[in-house]
C-alpha positions in Angstrom: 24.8 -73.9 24.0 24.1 -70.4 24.4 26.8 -69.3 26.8 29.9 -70.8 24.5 28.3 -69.1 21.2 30.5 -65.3 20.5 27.8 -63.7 19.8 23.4 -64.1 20.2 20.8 -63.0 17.4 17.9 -61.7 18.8 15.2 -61.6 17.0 13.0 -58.4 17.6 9.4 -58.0 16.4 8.0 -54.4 16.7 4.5 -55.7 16.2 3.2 -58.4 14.5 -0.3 -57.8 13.2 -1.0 -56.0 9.8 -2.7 -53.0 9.6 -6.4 -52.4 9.7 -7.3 -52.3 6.2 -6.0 -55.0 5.0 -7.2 -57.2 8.4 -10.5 -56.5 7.4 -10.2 -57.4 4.1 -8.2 -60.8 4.7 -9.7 -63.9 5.3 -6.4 -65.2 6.8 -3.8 -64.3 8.8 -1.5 -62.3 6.7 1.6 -62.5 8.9 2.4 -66.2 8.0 4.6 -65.2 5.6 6.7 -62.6 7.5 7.0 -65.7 10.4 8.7 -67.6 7.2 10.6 -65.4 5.9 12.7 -64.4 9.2 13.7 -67.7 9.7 16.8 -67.2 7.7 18.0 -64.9 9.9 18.4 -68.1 12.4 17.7 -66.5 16.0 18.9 -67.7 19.0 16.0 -65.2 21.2 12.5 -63.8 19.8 11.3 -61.0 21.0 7.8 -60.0 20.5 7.2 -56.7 22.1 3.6 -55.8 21.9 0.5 -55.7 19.7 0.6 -59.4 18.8 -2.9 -59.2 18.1 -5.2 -56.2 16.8 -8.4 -56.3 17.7 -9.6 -57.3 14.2 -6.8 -60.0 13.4 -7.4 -62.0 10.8 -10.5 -60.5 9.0 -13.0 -61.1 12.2 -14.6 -58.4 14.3 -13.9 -57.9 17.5 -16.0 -58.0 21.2 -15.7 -56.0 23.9 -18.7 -56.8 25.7 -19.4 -59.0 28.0 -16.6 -59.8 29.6 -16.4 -63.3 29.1 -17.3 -63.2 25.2 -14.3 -60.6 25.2 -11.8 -63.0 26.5 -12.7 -66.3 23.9 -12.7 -63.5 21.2 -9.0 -62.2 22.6 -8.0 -66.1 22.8 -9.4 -67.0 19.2 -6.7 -64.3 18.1 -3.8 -65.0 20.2 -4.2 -69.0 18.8 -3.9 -67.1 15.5 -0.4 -65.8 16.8 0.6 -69.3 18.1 0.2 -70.8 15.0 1.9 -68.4 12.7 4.8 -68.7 14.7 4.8 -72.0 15.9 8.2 -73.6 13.7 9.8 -70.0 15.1 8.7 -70.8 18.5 8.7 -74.2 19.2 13.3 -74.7 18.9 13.8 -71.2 20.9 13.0 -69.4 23.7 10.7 -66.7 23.4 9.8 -63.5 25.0 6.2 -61.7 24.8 4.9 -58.6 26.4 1.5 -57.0 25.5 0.9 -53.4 24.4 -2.1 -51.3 23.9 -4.2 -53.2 21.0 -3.4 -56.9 22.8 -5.5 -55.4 25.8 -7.9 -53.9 23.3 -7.1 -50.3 23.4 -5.6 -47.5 20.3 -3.3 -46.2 23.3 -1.8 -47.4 26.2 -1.1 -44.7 29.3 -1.4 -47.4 32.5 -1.0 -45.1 34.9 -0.5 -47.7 37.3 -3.5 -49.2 36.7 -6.5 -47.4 37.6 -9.6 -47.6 35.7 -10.3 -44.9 32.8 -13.4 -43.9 30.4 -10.8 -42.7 27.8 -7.3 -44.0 27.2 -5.4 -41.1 26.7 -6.4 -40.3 30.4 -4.4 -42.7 31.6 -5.5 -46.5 32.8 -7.3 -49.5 31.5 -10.4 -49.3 29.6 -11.4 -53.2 29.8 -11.7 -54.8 32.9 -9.3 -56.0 35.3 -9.7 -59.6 34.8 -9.4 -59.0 30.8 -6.1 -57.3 31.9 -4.6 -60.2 33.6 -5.9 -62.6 31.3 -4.2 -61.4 28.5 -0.8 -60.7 30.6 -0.9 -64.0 31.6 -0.9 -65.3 28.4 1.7 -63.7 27.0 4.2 -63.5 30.4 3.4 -66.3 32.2 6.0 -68.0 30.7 9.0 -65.3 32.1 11.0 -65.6 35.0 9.2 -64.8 38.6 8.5 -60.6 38.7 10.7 -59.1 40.3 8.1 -57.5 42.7 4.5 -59.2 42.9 2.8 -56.5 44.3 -0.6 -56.2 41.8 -0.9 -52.1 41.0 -4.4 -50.5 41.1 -7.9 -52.7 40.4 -5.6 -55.8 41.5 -3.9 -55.9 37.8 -1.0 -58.1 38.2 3.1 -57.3 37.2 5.3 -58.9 35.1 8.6 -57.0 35.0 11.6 -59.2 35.4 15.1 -60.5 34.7 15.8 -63.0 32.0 19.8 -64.6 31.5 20.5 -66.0 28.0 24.0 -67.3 27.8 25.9 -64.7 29.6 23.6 -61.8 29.1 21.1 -60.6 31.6 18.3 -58.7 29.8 15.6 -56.0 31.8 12.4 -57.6 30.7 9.9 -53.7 31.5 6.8 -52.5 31.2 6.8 -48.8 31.4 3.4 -48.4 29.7 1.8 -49.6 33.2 3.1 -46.9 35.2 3.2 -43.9 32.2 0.4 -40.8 33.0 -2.0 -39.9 30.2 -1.3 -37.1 28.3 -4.9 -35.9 28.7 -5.2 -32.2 30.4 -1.6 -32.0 30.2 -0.6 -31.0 26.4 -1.7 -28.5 24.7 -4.8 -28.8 22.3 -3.3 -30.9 19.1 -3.8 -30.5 15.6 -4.9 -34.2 15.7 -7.2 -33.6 18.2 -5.7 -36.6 20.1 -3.9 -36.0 23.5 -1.6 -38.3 22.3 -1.0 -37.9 19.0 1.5 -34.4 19.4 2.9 -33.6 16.0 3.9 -30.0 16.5 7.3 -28.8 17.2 5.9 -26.1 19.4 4.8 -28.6 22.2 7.5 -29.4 24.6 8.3 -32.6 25.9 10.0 -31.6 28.8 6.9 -29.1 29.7 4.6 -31.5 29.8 6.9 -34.0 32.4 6.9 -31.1 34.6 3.5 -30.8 34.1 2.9 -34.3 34.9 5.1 -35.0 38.1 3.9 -31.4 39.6 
């Protein structure tokens, strides 16, 4: 039982997909063997924190367009997931919240969720029923929110509270509410609002920015 054990192992993944080359080269899902291998660390907790899927998981292509051929092509890869980690999964409790690419997206500024034409703008590109659709699958599972109240275009919360043994965990999801970096830093090297890689671009500048 978890609350007599000294000690908990949680197991953290960071992502779980594998990158884009080698997606679309593979006819199969690549990750298998990482879901095997961890196994010896014995977890009591998994956590998976985000980008369980990329949009071309496995080797297949991906759809954004229309809505409902989005959402079968979403589910197709988050059954992929399922069954790579399904002898993790199945004897522990288990802890997923989506990121950027699960929702279809290279970045992820929610900006409490108000519809955008370009992520790094801030908001959701897809739809608001793709948005809940793919939260729901992936956080249905956790403890009631801690406040229902839906943010903008009716997309639905998922922040909670979850006690393992004796400690209490802050389940968040701070990409939601986060501003776009658009129109606030500086013209990058990258090209990309978000992708800052000079030292000369304050972090702290572009907060005040932000919140003024």
């Amino acid at each position: 039982m978890p609350y007599l054990k000294y000690y908990i192992i949680l197991l953290v993944f960071l992502t779980t997909s594998v990158p884009h080359k080698a997606q679309l080269a593979s006819c199969g899902y690549k990750i298998n063997l990482t879901a095997k291998n961890v196994t010896i660390h014995d977890p009591d907790l998994l956590f998976f924190s985000g980008d369980q899927i990329y949009e071309a998981n496995g080797g297949y292509w991906f759809t954004r367009e229309p809505l409902k051929t989005a959402c079968l092509d979403y589910l197709r890869k988050w059954y992929m997931f399922g069954w790579a980690f399904r002898d993790l999964m199945r004897r522990r409790p288990s802890v997923t919240i989506p990121d950027d690419h699960d929702v279809y997206q290279a970045n992820l500024w929610g900006a409490s969720g108000r519809k955008t034409d370009k992520d790094d703008k801030g908001g959701y590109l897809k739809q608001p029923e793709f948005v809940n659709m793919v939260e729901r699958t992936q956080s249905s599972h956790l403890p009631e929110p801690y406040d229902r109240k839906p943010v903008e275009q009716n997309i639905e919360v998922y922040y909670t509270s979850l006690n393992y043994g004796r400690i209490s965990f802050a389940i968040i999801e701070g990409r939601k509410f986060k501003s776009g970096p658009n129109g606030i830093v500086p013209k990058t090297i990258s090209g990309r609002a978000d992708h800052v890689i000079s030292k000369a671009v304050s972090g702290l500048a572009s907060d005040d920015k932000s919140s003024g």
